[in-house]
Every structure is written in C-alpha cells, then in structure tokens.
N, C-alpha and C positions, 0 to 999 in steps of 0.2 A: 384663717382667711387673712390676706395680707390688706395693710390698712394703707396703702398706696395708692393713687390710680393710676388703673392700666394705660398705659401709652398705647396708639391704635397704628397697626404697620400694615400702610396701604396694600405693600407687596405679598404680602401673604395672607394678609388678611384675618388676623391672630392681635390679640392683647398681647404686649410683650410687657412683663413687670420688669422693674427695679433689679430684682434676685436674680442674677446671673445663673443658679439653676435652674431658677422657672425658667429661663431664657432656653436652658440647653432641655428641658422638657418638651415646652414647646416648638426646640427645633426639630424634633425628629418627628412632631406631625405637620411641617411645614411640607405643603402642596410642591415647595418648590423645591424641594428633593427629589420629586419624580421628575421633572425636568435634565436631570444628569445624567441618566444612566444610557442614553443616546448618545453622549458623548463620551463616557466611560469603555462604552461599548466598542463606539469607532479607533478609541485611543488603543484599545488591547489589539484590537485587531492590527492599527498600524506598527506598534510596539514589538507584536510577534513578526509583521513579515519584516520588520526594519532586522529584526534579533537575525531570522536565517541569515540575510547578508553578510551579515557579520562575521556567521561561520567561520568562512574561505581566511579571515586575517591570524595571523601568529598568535594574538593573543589567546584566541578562542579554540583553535586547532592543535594539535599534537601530533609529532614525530611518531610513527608505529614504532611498538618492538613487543618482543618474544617474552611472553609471559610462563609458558612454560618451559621452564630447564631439560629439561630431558627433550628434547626434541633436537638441542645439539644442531640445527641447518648449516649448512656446509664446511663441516667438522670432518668430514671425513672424504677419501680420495676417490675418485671414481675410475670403471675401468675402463666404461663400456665405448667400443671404438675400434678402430684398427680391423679386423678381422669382419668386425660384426656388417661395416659397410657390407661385404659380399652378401653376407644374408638380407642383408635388407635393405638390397636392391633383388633379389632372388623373390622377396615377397613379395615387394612391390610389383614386382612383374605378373606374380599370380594376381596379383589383386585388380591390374587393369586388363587382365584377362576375362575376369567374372564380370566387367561391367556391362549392364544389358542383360545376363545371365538371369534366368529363373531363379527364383530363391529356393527351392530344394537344392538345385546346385549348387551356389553358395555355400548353400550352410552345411552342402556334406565336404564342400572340399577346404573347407575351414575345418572341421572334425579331424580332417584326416590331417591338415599338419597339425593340432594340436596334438595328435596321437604320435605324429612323427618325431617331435618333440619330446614324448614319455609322458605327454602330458592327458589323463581320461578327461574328455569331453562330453556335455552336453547340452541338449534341446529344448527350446521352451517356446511353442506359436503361442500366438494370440493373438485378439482381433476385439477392435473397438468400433461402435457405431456412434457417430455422432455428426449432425447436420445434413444426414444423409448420406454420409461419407462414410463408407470403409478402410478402416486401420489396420491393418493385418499384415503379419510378419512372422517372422522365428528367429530368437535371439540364438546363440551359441555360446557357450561360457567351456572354462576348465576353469581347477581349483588347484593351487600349488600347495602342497599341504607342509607345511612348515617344520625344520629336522629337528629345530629346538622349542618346539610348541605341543599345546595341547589339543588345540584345535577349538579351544573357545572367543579366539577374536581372531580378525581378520581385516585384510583391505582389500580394494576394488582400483584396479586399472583395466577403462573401456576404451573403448572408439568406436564410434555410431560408421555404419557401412555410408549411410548419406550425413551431411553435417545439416545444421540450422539453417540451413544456403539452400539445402537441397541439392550440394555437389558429392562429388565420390569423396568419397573421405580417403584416397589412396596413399597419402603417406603414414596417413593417422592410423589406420587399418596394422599399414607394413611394418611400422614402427611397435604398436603394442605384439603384434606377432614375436617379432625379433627380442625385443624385451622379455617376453614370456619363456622362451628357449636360454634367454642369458639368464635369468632370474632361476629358472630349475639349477642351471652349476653351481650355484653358491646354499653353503650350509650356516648359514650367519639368519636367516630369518629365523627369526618368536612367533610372529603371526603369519596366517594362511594368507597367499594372494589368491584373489579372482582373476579373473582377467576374462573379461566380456564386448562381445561383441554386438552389435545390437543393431538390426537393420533399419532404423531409421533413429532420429534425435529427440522425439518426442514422445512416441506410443510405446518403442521397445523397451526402453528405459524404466518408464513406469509399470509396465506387464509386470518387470523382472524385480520391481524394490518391490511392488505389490504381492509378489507370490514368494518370497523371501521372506516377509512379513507374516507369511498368512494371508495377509490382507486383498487379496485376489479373488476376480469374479469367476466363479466356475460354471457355463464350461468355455466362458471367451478367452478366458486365461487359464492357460494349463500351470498345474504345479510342478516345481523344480524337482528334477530327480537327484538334485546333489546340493548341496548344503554347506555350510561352515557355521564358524560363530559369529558375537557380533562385530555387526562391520564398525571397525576405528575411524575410517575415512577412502575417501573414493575421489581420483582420479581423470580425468574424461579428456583424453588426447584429439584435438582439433587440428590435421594439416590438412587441407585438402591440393596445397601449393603442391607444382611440379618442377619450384626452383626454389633456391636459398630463399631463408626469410630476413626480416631485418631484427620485429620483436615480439614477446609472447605478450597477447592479449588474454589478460586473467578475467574468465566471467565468471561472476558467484553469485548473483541475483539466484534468488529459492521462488517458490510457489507463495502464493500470499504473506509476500514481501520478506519473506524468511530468508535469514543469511546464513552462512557456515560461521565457524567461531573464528576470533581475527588472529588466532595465532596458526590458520592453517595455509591463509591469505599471507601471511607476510612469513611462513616457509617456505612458499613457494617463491615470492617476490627476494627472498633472503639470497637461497641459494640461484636466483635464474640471475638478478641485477649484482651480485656481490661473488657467490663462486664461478661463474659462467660467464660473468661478461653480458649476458643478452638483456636491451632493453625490455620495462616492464607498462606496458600502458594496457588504458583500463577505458570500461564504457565509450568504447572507439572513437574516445582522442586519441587517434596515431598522432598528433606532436602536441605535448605539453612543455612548456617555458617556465611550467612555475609559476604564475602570474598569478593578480587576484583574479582576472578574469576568465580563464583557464581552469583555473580551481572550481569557480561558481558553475562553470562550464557543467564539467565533470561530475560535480555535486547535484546539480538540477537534471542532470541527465539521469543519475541514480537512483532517484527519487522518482524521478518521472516509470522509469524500469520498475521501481519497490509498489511504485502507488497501482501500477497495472496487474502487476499479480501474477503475470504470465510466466512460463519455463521458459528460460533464456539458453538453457543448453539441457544436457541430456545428465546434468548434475542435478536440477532442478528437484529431478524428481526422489532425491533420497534424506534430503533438508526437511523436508515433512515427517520423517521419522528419525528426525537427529542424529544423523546422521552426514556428518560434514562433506561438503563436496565442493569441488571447484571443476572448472575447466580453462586446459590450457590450450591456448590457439596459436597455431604460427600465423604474421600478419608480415606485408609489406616485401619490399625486394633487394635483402641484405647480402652479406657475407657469411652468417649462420647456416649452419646446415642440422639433416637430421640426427647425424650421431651428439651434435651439444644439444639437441633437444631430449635427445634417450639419455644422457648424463645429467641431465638438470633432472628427470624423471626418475631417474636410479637414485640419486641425492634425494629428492622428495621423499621416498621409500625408506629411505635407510631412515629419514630422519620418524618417520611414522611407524617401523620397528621399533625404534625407541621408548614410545610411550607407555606407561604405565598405567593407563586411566584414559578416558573419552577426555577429547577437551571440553576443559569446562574453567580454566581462570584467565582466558582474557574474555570479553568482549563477542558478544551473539548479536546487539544492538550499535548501531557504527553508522556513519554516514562518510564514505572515502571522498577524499577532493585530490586525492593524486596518489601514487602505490604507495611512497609511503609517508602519508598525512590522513589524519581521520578526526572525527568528529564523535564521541561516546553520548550515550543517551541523555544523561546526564546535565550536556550543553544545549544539545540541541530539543528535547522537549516542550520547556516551556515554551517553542514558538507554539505550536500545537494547540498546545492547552491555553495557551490564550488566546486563541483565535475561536478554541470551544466555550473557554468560561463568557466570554462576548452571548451567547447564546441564553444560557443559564442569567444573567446579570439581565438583560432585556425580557426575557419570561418571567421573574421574581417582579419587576418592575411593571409589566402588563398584569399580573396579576391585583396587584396592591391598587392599583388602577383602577380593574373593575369591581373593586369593592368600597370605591368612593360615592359621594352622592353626587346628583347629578344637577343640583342646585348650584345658580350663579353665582360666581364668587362675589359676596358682599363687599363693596367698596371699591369695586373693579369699573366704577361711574362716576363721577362727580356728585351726580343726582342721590346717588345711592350712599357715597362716601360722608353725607350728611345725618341718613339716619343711622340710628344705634341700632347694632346687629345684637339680637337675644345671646346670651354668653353663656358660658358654663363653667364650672371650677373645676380643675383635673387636680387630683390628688393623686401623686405615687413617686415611691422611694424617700418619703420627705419630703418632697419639693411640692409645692404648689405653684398652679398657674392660671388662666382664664383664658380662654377660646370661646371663637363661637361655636353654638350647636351645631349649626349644622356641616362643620368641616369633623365632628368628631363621631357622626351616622356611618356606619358599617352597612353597607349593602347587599343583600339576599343576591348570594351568585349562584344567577342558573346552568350548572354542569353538565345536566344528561347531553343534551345537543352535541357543545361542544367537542365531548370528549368521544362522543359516537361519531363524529366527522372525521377527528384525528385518527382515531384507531382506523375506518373504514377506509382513510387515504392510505395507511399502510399493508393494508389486506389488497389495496387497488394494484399494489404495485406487482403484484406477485402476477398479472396476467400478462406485463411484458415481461416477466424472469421469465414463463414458462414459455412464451412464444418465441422468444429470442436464444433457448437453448434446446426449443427442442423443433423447431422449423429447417427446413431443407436450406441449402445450400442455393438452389436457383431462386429461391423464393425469398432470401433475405431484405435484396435491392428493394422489390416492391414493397413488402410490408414495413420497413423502414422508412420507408417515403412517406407511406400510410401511414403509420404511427404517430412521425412528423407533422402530419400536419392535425391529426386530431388532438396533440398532445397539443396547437397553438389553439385550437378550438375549446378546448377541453375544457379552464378556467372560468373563460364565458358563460360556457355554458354552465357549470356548476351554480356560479355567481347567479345567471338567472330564474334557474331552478329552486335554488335556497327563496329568493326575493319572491318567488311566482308563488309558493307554495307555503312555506312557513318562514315569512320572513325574518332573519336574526336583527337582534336585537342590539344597541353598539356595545352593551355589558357581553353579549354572546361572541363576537366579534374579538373582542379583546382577548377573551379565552378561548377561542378558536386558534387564535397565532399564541397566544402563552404556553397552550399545551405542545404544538408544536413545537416550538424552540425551544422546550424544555428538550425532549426527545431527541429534538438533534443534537444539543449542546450533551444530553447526559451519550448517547449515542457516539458522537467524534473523541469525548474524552477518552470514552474505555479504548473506543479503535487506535487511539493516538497509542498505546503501550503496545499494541501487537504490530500495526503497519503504520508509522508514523505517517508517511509520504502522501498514503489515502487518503488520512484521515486530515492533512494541514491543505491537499490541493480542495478537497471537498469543503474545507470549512471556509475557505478564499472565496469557491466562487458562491457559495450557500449565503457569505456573509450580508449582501442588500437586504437577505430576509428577515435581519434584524431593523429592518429601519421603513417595511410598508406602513400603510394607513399614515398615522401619524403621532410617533412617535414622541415628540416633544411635549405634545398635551398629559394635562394632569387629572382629568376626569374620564369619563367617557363618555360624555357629553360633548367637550369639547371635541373628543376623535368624529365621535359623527355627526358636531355641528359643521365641521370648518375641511370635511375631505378634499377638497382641491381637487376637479375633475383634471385639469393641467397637469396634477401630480401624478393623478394615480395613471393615467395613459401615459408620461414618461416611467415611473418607475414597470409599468406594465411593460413595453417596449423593453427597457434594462434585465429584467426575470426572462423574459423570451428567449432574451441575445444570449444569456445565461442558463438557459434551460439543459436538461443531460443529454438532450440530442442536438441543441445546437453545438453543443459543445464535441460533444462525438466527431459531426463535423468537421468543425474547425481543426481538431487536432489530426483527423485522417487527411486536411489540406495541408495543414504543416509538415506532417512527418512522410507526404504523397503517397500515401496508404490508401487501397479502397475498402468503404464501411465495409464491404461483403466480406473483403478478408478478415477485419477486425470483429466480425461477429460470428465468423469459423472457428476463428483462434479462441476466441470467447466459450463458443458452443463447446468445442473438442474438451478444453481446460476444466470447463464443470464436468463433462462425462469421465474424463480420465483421473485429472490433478485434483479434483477436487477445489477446485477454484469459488472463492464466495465475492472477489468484485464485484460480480452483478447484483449479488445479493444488498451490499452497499449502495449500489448505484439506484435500484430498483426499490428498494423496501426500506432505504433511509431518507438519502440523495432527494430523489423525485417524488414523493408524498410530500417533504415536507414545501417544496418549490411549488406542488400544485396547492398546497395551503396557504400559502403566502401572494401564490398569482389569483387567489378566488378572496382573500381577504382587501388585496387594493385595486380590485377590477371593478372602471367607472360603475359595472351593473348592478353590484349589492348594494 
C-alpha cells in the first residue's frame, strides 16, 4: 500500500498517486477514454474517404503492364483485310436483312453460313422468367477445332444479335461471321475457337456459360450439343455503328463486382492503342485529358458499376466462372473502320493462343482511372476497411459503456467535490493504485432482448428481398412507393412498440446499436475483399449510424439522461434522407433512370446472374439503418 496521499482528479474522478504506473493503471479505467472513440471513429472514416482521392495522383497509381510473357500483344503481323471487306459487307447485308425476322429464322440462316463456311453449328433456346417477364431466345454457336490442339482449352468470340442498347448489333454480328470463315484458313491455332452468337446481351449469354458449365436450369435451358475444353478467355464484339468509329470502348465490369485479370485488359488496350492506332476509353469517358479530375471521374464511375453488380455486357456472364472476358465496343464517329477492328480482334487471338496456363499473375482486384493507369488492391483497400473498423471501434466502445455503473460521477459538483468518495486499492501487474468504488462496479448486461431485436431486424429484411425479386413488372412503381413510405413509418413505430409494451432500458439500448454495429462493421469488412465499391459506398452512407443517441457519454445513464429531443429529430431527419430507398431515389434522379427499370434489372440479375446486391442492401444495409433510426427516435 503506497504511504503517499492520493491526489483527487476532479476530471475523472480517480486518485491519481505519485507512481507513474499507478497513474498508467488507473488510466485505462479512466471514464474518459470512452469519450474518444466518437471521434476516432469520425477520424477513420474521413481518413478513408480523404485516401480514395488520393487514388487518381501519380504517387499512389501505376502505369498498367503485361505481366504475363507469353501473351506477346502485338508481336505479330496481322492479315485480315483487303479481300475480306467483300465478305463482310456480304454479311452485313444478311444481317440487316433478318432484322425484324422471327428467330427460328435467324438462327437457321446463321446455321447455314456457318456450315457454308465448313464450320458444324449448333442450337441452344432457353427461357428465363423474371418480374413477370419473359427471356427467351436461341443462341447459335460453331466450334473451330484447332489443327494443333487437343481439344482441352479453348476461346470464345461473340456478338449478341441486340447489344446492351437494345440496337441491331449489325456490324458486330458481320464482323464475328467474317472472322469465323478467316479464322477456319489458318493452321497456326493450339486452342479451339467458339464463336457464338446470342440473341440478346443478357439472358443468351448466361443460358450458354451456364450450360457449358453444367450449371444450367433444365428444362428453361437446353444443354449444348457440342462442347470443347476450358475456356482461356472470351471476347464479346460490340458495333452496332453503320459508319467509321473513332474508339474502342473496353467494358469488363463482372457480375458482383468481379473483374477479368488485368493482363487481358491491357492486351487488348496493347494491341488496339499501340498496334492499331485506335483510341482506348473506358466507362464512357469518350474524352479523357489525363487530368486529376478525369481520372476520379473514371474511377468513381467504376466503382459506382463494381458497387451495383449488374452485367454490363454479355461478357458479364462468364467472370463468375473465371473465366475472363471483356468486351469491345465501337464508339463515336472516326476514321476507323471494320476491317482495323477484325485486326485488332485477330491480334487479341493470336495473342490468347499463346498462353500456356489461365491467367493468373497480374491482378483480379484493380480500380482503372484511365486504359492505362490502375489502382491494385493493395492501395486502395484500406479506404474500405476503415471506414468499416469505424463501426467495430464505436460497438466495443458501446459495449464497455453498458457495463458501467449508472451512479453519478463523484466530484462532478462542487457540493459533491467536498465529500470523500469511498475508495478502493487496485492491485495488478505490480502496480498499485486507489479509485473510487464505484467507477470500478461491472454491470449485470441484459442480452436476450437485445440480441433478439438485432437478429429479427435482419430476418426483417428478407421480406423486401423477396418482394422486390419476385413482384411483377407493373407492380413495382406502386409497391415501391408503398414500401417508401412504411419504411418512413416504420422506426416510429417500432420505437413506440418497444416503449408501449416492454420498455428497454438505457443499458438495453446501448446494446441494441452495439450489436448492430458490430454486424455491420464485421459484415463491410469481409465484403470490402470480394466487391470493394459495395462495401466502401454502403459504409459512407451507413456511417451517421455510428454516432445516434449519444455518443460522447460515458455511462448509460448519462445516454438516457441528457437525449436531446432537438438531436434525435435532426439526426432522425439525416437516417431518413439516408435511408436505402431514399437513396434508390436519388441515384435513379441522378443517373435519369426509372426505379421500375432499376428493379427489373435487379429482379432479372438475381433469377439469372445470380446477383446478391439485394441481398447486401436488404439483409445488411437496411436492418442495421432501421436499428439506429428506432434507437434515436424522439419516441423510445
């Protein structure tokens, strides 16, 4: 027992001895360490979005390049040209002839020049239901089988008969045709081509990686009667122009945020901006300058594509089975024509011959800010992750809270600060020190409630998943509206339910929003490694949820002596403007999109792609936002 006396520290309200390790003893049960972690919190969170900006500058970005050597990008001389114009204007002619054409006809008189070609064709319908909607089609493929091959891998060149536009896809069409006929004369391929047609950008695509896979619904999706190995990489030719272009638009956004490997990306970019001459622009910036602002452009536009999930082309759909894909678009009104788009496509090929192995040593995880500048995971994660551990840091902190005592801090009066507070001797690691009793009372925390609130907010959520993916197409406006406004209702009323019936308690309260935040913060972490974009836009707008009731108290006493009705109807107002359908909103105003469309594309994406953003938005997203708008609503 130290033969000193304690000195009395009005602020914490602790004896602080002489012994500078009692001192660091008793700082770590100083009350007014819980006072920091609101500001810790707010700091991470500005520190990550401060980091993305950063991105776009030279120091933090990098020059692309070719990580694997054998790919050789525009090493080699191309032919295709001269001659080949006749035929493919000869296609082309066929191909705006079937426009408007019933698709059995289509797809036999596509049969038949594959066959005129020497090339066996075949058929593949299927048909998706989703939002009420009927998907239905019949893909057409041939298979070039390779003079120097086994027949164990393979690549894929398409063109969707409509593109992502919903236009004819008639150069795109005429061109993989003409390719396919120039590609049978040469005896220089190792792996089999495909070459696939697919009547639309979205459902054909997927029918066809899905039953290639096995992975196909039977009997909506028929299985392939012809086959190869595995696919190396795939393709996807985008004109639907009926005059020169100026540059190729590269899209490679995957199905829940998946990308192709960056050395497929920047073979194509190699040979299209360096053998060919054709410019390369990306997430339709048609003019980039190179700028910082430009850059951030590009980059937030990417992200904004990554965080949504959706198939951006009819490449989309083969990145889910690792399988790398890209697509290339003619854009604008150049000088370029189609035979330097069939040579920059012939170069693609030769160089995907080449490989010895799947790609696998650059880069799966990437954030582009221009063709050839990127951002690896490496830089760009920790915005993510600390805009998650914010979550985590404020739950540890609410917890520790409500296991305080709920008795007034002594000496926090004048009146008070006179009498002697009962003391107690702490012993541990060697050090000694004296505190009062009553700041060193552990508090009986009551769980069941809590934790039966938090889990039942996210079982809550699954009743908009299922309505909003399995509800009709005319029916969407209205229940969205509906939804809308229960979901402003919704908090209220919980708030007065809980208060009417078994009122929580301000120890319940506190671990009501602890459990939550825990969940979300452990929840964005893990999402931040598979779709960064999702998981950094979700934890942005999530992040007020760190800072309802009131945060800066060190009891929970203090939280539900002093709630500030002023507070909790602005921060109520702020969660609202913030809620997953206002926000829905907002972005369908910005991007002039209607919700009906954005909940088709949504609906179709879960039944076909497999798509889980809802699954994020609805059963992470929104429970934890309706837990945080029922913990600082005037009414509990």
């Amino acid at each position: 027992m130290p033969t000193s006396i304690p000195e009395w520290d009005e602020m914490s309200g602790m004896a602080l001895l002489t012994n500078p390790e009692a001192s660091l003893l008793l700082l770590r049960r100083d009350p007014r360490i819980l006072k920091a972690p609101p500001y810790v919190s707010l700091l991470l969170v500005l520190i990550g979005l401060t980091s993305l900006f950063l991105l776009p500058l030279n120091y933090y970005s990098r020059r692309t390049y070719i990580s694997e050597n054998a790919l050789l990008p525009g090493q080699v001389h191309t032919y295709f040209g001269g001659s080949e114009q006749n035929i493919f204007n000869a296609y082309k002619y066929e191909v705006q002839a079937l426009a408007g054409k019933e698709q059995h006809e289509i797809s036999s008189t596509l049969e038949e020049i594959f066959n005129s070609a020497g090339l066996k064709a075949a058929r593949q319908k299927y048909q998706f239901e989703a939002a009420g909607n009927t998907y239905a089609g019949e893909n057409v493929y041939s298979i070039l089988h390779a003079p120097r091959g086994d027949a164990t891998e393979a690549i894929v060149l398409i063109a969707a008969w409509t593109n992502m536009d919903g236009e004819l896809n008639q150069s795109g069409c005429a061109l993989v045709l003409t390719l396919a006929r120039y590609f049978k004369r040469w005896s220089l391929w190792s792996k089999d081509i495909i070459i696939l047609i697919t009547s639309d950008s979205k459902a054909g695509p997927q029918a066809w990686a899905d039953a290639y896979h096995n992975e196909h619904s039977v009997p909506a999706v028929e299985p392939l009667p012809m086959k190869s190995g595995a696919l190396q990489g795939v393709v996807v030719v985008d004109n639907a122009l009926n005059h020169r272009f100026e540059s190729l638009h590269i899209v490679y956004d995957g199905i829940n945020g998946q990308l192709p490997n960056l050395d497929l990306f920047n073979t194509a970019t190699a040979i299209a901006s360096g053998q060919m001459g054709i410019s390369v622009v990306l997430q339709r910036m048609w003019k980039h300058g190179d700028s910082y602002r430009e850059r951030l452009r590009t980059m937030l536009r990417g992200m904004v594509s990554q965080g949504l999930g959706h198939a951006s082309g009819p490449h989309s759909s083969f990145i889910p089975y690792h399988v790398d894909a890209i697509t290339l678009q003619a854009v604008g009104d150049g000088w370029q024509d189609e035979m330097a788009m069939g040579r920059c496509i012939e170069s693609t090929f030769r160089s995907l011959n080449n490989l010895l192995e799947k790609f696998h040593q650059s880069f799966f995880f990437y954030l582009l800010m221009q063709a050839n500048r990127f951002v690896s995971i490496g830089t760009y994660l920790p915005s993510a992750m600390l805009v998650a551990v914010n979550f985590s840091i404020m739950a540890i902190a609410l917890w520790i809270r409500s296991g305080r005592s709920t008795v007034p801090t002594i000496g926090s009066t004048k009146k008070n600060a006179e009498k002697e507070p009962e003391m107690e001797v702490i012993r541990q690691d060697g050090m000694v020190a004296v505190a009062p009793k009553h700041r060193l009372v552990v508090v009986e925390r009551e769980l069941f409630l809590p934790i039966t609130l938090v889990v039942a907010s996210h079982f809550l959520g699954v009743i908009p998943l299922y309505v909003f993916n399995h509800a009709s197409q005319s029916a969407f406006s209205r229940i969205f509206i509906i939804f809308a406004q229960v979901n402003m209702l919704l908090p209220s009323f919980l708030a007065w339910l809980l208060s009417y019936q078994s009122p929580l308690s301000a120890q319940q309260r506190l671990l009501l929003q602890c459990f939550s935040l825990l969940l979300l913060g452990m929840f964005l972490a893990t999402l931040a490694t598979l779709n960064f974009s999702l998981a950094f836009l979700i934890g942005l707008l999530a992040a007020p949820l760190s800072f309802v009731g009131k945060p800066y108290s060190t009891t929970s006493h203090e939280n539900s002596a002093s709630g500030g009705k002023v507070r909790k109807v602005l921060m109520t107002i702020l969660l609202q403007l913030l809620s997953p359908p206002a926000v829905m909103v907002a972005g369908c105003k910005a991007w002039g999109v209607r919700i009906e469309d954005v909940l088709v594309e949504a609906a179709f994406g879960w039944t076909a792609h497999g798509l889980w953003t809802q699954v994020v938005v609805w059963c992470i997203w929104w429970p934890a936002w309706t837990v945080g708008s029922v913990v600082c609503s005037p009414l509990l």
